[in-house]
C-alpha positions as CSV (number, residue, x, y, z in Angstrom):
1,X,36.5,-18.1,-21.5
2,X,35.9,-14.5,-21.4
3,X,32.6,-14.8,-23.1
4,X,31.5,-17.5,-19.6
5,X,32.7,-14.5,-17.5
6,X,30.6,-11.6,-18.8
7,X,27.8,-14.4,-18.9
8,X,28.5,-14.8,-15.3
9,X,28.9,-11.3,-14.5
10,X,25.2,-10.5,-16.6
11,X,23.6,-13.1,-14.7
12,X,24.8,-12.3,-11.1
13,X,23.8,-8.4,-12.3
14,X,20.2,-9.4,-13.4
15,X,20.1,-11.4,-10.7
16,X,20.9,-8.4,-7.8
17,X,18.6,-6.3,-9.8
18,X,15.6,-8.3,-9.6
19,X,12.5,-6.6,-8.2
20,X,11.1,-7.2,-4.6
21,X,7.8,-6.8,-3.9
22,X,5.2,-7.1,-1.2
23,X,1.0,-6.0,-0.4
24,X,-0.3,-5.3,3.1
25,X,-4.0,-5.3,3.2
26,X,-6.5,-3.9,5.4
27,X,-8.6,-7.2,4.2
28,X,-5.8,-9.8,5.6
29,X,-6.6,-11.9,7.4
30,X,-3.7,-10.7,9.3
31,X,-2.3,-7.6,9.8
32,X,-3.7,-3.9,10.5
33,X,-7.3,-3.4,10.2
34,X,-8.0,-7.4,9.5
35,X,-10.9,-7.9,7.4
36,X,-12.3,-4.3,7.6
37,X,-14.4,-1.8,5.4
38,X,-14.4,1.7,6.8
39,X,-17.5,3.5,5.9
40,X,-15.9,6.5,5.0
41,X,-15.9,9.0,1.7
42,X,-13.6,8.9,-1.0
43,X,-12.9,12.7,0.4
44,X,-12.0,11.5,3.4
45,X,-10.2,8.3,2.6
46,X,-7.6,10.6,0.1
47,X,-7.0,12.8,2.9
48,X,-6.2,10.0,5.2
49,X,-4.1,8.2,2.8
50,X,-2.3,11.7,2.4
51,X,-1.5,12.1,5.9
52,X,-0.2,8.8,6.3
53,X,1.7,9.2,3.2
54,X,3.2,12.7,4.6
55,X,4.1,10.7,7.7
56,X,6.9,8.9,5.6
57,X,7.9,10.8,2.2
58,X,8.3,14.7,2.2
59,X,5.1,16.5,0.5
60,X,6.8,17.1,-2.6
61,X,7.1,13.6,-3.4
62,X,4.2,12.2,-3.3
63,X,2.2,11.2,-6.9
64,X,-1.3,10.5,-7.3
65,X,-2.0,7.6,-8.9
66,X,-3.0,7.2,-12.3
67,X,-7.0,6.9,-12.3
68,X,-8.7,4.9,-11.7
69,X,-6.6,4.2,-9.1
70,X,-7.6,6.4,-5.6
71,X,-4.5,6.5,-4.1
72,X,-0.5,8.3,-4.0
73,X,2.7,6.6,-4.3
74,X,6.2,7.7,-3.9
75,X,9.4,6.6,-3.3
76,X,12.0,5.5,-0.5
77,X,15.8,5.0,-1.0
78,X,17.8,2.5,0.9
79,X,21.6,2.9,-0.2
80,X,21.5,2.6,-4.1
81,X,18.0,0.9,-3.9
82,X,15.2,2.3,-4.3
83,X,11.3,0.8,-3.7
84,X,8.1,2.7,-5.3
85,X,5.5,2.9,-2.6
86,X,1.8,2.8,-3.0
87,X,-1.0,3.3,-0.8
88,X,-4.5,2.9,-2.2
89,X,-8.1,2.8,-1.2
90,X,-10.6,-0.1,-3.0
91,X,-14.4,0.4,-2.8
92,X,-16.0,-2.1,-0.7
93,X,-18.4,-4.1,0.4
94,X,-19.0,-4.7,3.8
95,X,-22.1,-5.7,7.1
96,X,-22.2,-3.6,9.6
97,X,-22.9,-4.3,13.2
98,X,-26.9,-4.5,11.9
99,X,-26.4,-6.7,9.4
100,X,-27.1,-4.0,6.6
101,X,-24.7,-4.3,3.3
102,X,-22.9,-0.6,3.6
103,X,-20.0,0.6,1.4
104,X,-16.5,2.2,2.7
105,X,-13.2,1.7,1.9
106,X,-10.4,-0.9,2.5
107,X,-6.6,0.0,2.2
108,X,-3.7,-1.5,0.5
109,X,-0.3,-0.8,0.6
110,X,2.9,-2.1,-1.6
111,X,6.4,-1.8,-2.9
112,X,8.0,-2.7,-5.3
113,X,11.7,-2.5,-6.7
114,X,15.5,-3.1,-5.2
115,X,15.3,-2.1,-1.6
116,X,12.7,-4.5,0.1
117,X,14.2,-3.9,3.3
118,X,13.0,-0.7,3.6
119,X,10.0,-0.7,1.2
120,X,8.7,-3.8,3.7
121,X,8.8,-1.3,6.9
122,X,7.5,1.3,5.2
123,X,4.3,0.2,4.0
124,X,4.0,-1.5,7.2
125,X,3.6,1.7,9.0
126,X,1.5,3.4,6.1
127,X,-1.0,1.1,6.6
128,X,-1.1,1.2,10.9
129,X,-1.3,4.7,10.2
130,X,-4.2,4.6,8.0
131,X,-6.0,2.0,9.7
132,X,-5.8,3.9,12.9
133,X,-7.3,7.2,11.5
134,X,-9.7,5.5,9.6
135,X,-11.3,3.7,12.9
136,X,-11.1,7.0,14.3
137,X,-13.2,9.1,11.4
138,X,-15.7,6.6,10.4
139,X,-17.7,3.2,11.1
140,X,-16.4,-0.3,10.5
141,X,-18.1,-2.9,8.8
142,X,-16.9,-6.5,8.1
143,X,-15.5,-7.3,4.4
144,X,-17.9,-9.2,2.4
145,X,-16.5,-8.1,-1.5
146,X,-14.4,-5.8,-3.2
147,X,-16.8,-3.3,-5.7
148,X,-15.1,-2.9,-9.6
């Protein structure tokens, strides 16, 4: 009988410990920026992702990401919880208003780990952020294809 409780009480533990995880886009078809390359350097799109990441996570922080990632991540705690945060840029593909194929940037944001219910609003907001600068700095284009 004791063994069916610590089974219980390792289950219900493994259970509540389970990662969370979510990925807002700049290419979804819904949500900020919606389908959009921004023709924009790689310069420029780190320094935008870094001011939107300053926005939400003191300076100290923040991480790049391992390469060849382009991109930070950091972290946000809710309670015990905690989610890891990243916010990346992916070369892109895209037609601008001429019909030419150009290349830019599209954004993604996600977290991942025990405290979805502030990773969620979080990466949200990173990516208005971004969006919002990045329509500001450079030219859109429409996605056609992420570049590897």
């Amino acid at each position: 009988m004791k063994l069916f409780f610590k089974t219980i009480g390792f289950l219900l533990l493994s259970f509540s410990l389970i990662a969370c995880s979510g990925t807002v886009s700049s290419v979804d078809s819904k949500g900020e920026g919606a389908g959009h390359v921004y023709v924009i350097s790689e310069v420029i799109a780190k320094r935008l992702m870094m001011a939107a990441m300053k926005s939400e996570f003191n300076p100290e922080d923040i991480k790049d990401l391992p390469a060849p990632k382009i991109g930070y991540h950091s972290k946000v705690q809710w309670g015990v919880d905690q989610d890891t945060i990243e916010l990346t840029a992916l070369l892109a593909q895209g037609k601008d208003s001429a019909g030419e194929n150009v290349q830019g940037y599209v954004f993604s944001a996600e977290h991942s780990g025990t405290a979805p219910a502030a990773g969620s609003p979080t990466i949200d907001r990173l990516l208005a952020h971004i969006v919002k600068d990045a329509e500001t700095l450079g030219s859109i284009a429409k996605f056609t294809k992420l570049i590897e």
